[in-house]
C-alpha positions as CSV (number, residue, x, y, z in Angstrom):
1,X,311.7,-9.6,180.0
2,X,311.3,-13.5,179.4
3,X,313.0,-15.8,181.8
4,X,316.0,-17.8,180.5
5,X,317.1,-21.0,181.5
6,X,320.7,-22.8,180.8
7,X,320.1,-26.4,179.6
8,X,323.0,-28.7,179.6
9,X,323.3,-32.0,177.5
10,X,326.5,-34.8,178.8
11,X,326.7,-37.3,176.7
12,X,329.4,-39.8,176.2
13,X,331.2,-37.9,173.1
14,X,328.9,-34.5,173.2
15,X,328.6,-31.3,175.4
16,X,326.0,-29.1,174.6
17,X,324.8,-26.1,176.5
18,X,322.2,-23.6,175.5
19,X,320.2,-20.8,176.4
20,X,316.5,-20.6,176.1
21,X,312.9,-20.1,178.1
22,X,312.1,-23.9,178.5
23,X,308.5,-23.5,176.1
24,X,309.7,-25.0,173.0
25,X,310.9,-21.9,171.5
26,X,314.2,-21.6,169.8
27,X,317.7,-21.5,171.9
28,X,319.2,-18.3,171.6
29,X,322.9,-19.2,172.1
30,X,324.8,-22.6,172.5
31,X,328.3,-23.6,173.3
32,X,328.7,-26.8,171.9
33,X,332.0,-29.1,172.6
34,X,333.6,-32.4,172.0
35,X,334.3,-35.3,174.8
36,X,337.1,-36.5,175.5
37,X,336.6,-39.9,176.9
38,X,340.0,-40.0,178.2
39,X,340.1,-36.8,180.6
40,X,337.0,-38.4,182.1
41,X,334.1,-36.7,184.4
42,X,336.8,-34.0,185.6
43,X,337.4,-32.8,182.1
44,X,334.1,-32.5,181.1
45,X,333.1,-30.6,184.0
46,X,336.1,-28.3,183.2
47,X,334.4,-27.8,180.0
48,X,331.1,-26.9,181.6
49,X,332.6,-24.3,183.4
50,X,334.4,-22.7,180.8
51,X,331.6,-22.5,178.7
52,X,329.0,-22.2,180.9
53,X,331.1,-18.8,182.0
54,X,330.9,-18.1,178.5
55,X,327.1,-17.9,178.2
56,X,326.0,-16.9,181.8
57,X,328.2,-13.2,180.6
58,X,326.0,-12.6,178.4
59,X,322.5,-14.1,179.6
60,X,321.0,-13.8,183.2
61,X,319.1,-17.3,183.9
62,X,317.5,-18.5,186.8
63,X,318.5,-22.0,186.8
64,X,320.4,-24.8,185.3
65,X,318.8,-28.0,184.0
66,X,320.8,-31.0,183.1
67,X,320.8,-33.7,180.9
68,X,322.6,-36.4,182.0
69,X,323.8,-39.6,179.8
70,X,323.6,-42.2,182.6
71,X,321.3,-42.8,186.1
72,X,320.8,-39.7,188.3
73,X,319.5,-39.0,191.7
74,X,317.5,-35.9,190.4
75,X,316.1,-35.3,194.2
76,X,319.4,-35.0,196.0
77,X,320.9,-33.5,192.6
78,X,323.4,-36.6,192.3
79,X,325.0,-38.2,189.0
80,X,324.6,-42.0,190.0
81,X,327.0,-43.2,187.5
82,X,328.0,-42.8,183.3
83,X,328.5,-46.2,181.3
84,X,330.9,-44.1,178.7
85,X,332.8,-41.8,181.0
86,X,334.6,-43.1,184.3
87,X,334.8,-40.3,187.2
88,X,331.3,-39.6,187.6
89,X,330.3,-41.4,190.3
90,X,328.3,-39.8,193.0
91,X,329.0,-37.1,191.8
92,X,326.6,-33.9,193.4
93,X,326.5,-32.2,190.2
94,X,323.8,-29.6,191.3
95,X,325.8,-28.4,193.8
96,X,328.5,-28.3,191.7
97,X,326.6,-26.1,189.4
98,X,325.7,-23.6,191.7
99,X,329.2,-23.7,193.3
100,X,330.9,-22.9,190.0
101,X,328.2,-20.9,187.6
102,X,326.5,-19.3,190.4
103,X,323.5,-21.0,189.5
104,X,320.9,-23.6,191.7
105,X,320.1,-26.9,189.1
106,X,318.0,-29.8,188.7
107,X,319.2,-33.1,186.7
108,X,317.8,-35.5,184.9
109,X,318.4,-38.2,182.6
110,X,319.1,-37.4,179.0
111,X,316.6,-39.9,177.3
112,X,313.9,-38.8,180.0
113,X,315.0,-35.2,179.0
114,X,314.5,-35.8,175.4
115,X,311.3,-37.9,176.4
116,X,309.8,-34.5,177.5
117,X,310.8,-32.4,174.7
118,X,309.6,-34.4,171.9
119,X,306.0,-35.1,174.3
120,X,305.9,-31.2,175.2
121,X,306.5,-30.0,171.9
122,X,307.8,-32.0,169.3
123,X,306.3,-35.3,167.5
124,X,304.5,-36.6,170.6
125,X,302.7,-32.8,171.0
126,X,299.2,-33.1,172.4
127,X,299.4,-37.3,172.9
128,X,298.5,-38.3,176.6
129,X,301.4,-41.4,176.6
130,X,304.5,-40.8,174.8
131,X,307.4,-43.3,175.0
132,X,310.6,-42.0,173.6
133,X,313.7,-44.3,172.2
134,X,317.2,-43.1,170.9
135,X,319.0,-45.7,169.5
136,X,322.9,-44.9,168.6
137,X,325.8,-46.0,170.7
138,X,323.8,-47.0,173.1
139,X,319.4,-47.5,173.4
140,X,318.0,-45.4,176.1
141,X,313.9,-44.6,176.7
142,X,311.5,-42.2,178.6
143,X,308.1,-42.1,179.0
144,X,305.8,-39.3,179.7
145,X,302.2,-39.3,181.4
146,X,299.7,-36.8,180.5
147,X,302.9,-34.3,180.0
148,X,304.7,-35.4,182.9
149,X,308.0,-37.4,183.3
150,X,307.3,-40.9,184.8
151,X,309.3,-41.9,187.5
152,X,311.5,-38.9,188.8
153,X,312.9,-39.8,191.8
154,X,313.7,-43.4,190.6
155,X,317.2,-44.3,189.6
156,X,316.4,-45.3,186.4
157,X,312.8,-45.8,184.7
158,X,312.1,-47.2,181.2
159,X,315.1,-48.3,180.4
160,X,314.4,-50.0,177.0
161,X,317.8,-50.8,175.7
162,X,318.4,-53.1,178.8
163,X,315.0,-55.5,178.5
164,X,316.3,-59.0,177.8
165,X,315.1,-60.1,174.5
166,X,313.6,-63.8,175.3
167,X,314.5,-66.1,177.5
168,X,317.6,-67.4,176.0
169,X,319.2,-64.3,177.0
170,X,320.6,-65.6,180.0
171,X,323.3,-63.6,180.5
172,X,323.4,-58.9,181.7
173,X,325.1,-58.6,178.8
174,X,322.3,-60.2,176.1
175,X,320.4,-57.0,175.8
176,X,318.1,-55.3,173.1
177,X,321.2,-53.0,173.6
178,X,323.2,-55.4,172.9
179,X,321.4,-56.1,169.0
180,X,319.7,-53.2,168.3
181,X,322.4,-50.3,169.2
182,X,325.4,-49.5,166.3
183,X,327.7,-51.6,167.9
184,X,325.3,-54.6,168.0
185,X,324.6,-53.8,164.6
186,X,328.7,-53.6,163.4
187,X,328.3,-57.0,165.5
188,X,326.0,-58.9,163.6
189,X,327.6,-57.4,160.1
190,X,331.0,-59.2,161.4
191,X,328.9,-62.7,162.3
192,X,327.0,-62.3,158.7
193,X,329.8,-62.0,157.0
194,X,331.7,-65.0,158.1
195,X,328.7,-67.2,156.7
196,X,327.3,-65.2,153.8
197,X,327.9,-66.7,149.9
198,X,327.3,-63.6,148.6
199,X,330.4,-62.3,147.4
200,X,330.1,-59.1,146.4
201,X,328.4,-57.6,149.8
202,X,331.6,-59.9,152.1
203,X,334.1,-58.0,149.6
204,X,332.3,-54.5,150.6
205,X,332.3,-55.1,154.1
206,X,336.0,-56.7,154.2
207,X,337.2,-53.9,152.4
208,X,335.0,-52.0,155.6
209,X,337.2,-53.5,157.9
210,X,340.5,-53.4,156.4
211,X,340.0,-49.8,156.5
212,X,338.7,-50.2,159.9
213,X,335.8,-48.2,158.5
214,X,333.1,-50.7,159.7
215,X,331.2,-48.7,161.8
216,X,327.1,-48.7,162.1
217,X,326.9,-45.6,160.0
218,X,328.7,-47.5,157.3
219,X,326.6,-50.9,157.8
220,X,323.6,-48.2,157.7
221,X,325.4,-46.6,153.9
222,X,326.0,-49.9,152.4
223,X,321.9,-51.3,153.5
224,X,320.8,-48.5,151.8
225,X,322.9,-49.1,148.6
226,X,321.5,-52.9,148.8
227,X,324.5,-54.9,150.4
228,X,322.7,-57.8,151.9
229,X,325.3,-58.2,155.2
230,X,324.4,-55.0,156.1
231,X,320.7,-55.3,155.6
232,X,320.4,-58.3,157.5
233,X,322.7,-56.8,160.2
234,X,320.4,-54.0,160.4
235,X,317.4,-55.9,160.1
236,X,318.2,-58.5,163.1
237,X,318.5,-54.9,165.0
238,X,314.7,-53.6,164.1
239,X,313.6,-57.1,165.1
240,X,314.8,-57.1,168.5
241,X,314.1,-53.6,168.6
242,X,310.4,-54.2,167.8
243,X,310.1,-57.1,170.0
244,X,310.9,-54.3,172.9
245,X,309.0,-51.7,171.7
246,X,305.9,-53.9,171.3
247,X,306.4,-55.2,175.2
248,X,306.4,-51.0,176.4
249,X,303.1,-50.6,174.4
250,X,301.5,-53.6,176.1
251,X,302.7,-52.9,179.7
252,X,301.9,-48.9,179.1
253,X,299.5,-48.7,175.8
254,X,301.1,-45.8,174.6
255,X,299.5,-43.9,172.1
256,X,303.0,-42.3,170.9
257,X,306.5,-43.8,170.4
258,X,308.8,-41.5,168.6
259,X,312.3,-43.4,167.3
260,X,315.3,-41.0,167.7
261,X,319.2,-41.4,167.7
262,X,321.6,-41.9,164.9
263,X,320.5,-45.4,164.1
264,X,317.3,-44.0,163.4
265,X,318.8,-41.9,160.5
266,X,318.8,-45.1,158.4
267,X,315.4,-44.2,157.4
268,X,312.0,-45.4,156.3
269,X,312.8,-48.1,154.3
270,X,315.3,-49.9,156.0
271,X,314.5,-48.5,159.5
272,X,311.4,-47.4,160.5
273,X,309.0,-49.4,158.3
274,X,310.8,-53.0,159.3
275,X,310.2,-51.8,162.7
276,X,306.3,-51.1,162.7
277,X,306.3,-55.0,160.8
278,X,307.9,-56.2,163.8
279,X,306.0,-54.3,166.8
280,X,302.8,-55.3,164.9
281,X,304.1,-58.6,165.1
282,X,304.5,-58.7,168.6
283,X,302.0,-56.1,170.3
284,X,299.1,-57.1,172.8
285,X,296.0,-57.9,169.5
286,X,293.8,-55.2,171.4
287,X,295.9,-52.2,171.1
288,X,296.9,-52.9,167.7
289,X,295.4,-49.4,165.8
290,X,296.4,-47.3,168.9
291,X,299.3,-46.9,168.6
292,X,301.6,-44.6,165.9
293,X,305.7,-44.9,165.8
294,X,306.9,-41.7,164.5
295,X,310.3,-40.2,163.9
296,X,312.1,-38.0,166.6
297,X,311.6,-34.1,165.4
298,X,313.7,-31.6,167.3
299,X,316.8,-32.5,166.0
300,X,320.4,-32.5,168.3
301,X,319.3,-30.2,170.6
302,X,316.6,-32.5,171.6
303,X,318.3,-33.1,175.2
304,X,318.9,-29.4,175.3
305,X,315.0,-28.4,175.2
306,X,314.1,-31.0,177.6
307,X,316.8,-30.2,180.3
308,X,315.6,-26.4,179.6
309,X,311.8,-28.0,180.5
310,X,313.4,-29.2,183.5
311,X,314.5,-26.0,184.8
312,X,311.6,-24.0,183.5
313,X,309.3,-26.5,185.7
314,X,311.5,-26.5,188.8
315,X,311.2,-22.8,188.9
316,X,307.6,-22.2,189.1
């Protein structure tokens, strides 16, 4: 009989739990639930339970892995804190785990869990340095070495989204978060449009935020259509963006960096090929043609086959 694994995925607004072996094969049964920001860590880990029960029924696993959307202690099993959800401070989740579901755990971040999916068997499959980005609400990164997460046991490790683009950003809060993420993207539509003269793409996006419809996935839409607010809003974005990615190929000369996230969904045109322009632009000369930045392949449950890795691995 193959061994099964739980795999758990906490984001900021997304819960998902599934059931599979850990190799890359398909989940056989998920539980998927909205967050509610407002019940906080206590909710959410109501939610776990409940549907958690739900799946442990009908499956015998041997362990839990975890996904986390924030810093973890994965050695001592500990959530360290989430930027989205208050309540989870120091928060012994593994414990928890095995308290509630019957079932020992292992954590780790939800970017690094991702990282390991898409290096293990997604787009980075068979690459010997794979950097991974999602870039939605927030930017996140992992990097994995010769098929192995770098720096477990760290609090946090390649935290892309929270570089400092330049020196003029003198300030925690100038990040490439801060430009490249949707909400640094609805940012820079609201900036462009106060000083634009085109009049047809300010009437779009006013109309956007009458409606209070001017969101990133909008600003993505309206690029797309040929609005030129939003394609300078999401342009600024892939620069900084670029910028970043270009520093983690010089510090680590990665061979693979796969994009993921809903930003990424924007596309080839308007996404992906701006941002090979702009890490060309800034990568170390030498590593120029060794690199390849390809688009994230295993879909939402991304988070779910790496935490699934996790537990696979910490069993033996």
């Amino acid at each position: 009989m193959a061994k099964h694994f739980l795999g758990i995925e906490i984001g900021g607004t997304k819960l998902q739990l599934g059931i599979g072996a850990g190799d890359g094969s398909d989940i056989v049964a998920i539980e998927r639930r909205d967050i509610n920001i407002a019940s906080g860590a206590p909710g959410i880990l109501a939610q776990i339970e409940e549907a958690g029960r739900i799946l442990l029924s009908k499956h015998q696993v041997q362990r839990i892995g975890v996904g986390f959307g924030g810093p973890v202690n994965s050695e001592l099993g500990r959530v360290i804190k989430s930027h989205q959800v208050d309540g989870w401070d120091d928060i012994a989740l593994g414990e928890w785990c095995e308290d509630k579901l019957g079932v020992p755990a292992v954590l780790g971040n939800d970017c690094d869990c991702a990282a390991l999916a898409e290096a293990s068997f997604g787009a980075g499959q068979g690459s010997r340095t794979v950097f991974y980005v999602t870039v939605g609400t927030g930017i996140g990164g992992g990097l994995v070495i010769e098929g192995s997460l770098h720096g477990i046991g760290r609090p946090s490790v390649a935290e892309i989204g929270h570089l400092r683009p330049g020196i003029s950003a003198d300030t925690p809060a100038a990040t490439v978060e801060s430009y490249a993420a949707g909400p640094g993207i609805v940012a820079a539509a609201e900036r462009f449009l106060e000083t634009s003269d085109d009049e047809a793409a300010k009437s779009e996006l006013q109309h956007c935020k009458m409606e209070s419809i001017l969101t990133a996935k909008r600003i993505a839409d309206l690029a797309t259509s040929g609005n030129s607010i939003a394609k300078s809003a999401v342009f600024q974005g892939t620069c900084v963006l670029g910028w970043a990615i270009a520093q983690v190929i010089t510090i680590t000369s990665a061979d693979v960096v796969i994009v993921g996230g809903g930003v990424s969904s924007i596309g080839e045109e308007h996404f992906f090929q701006p941002l090979r322009n702009e890490v060309a632009r800034y990568v170390f000369p030498p590593l120029a043609d060794s690199y390849r930045i390809l688009s994230a392949s295993l879909g939402e449950e991304v988070v779910v086959h790496g935490a699934l890795t996790l537990a696979k691995a910490a069993t033996g």
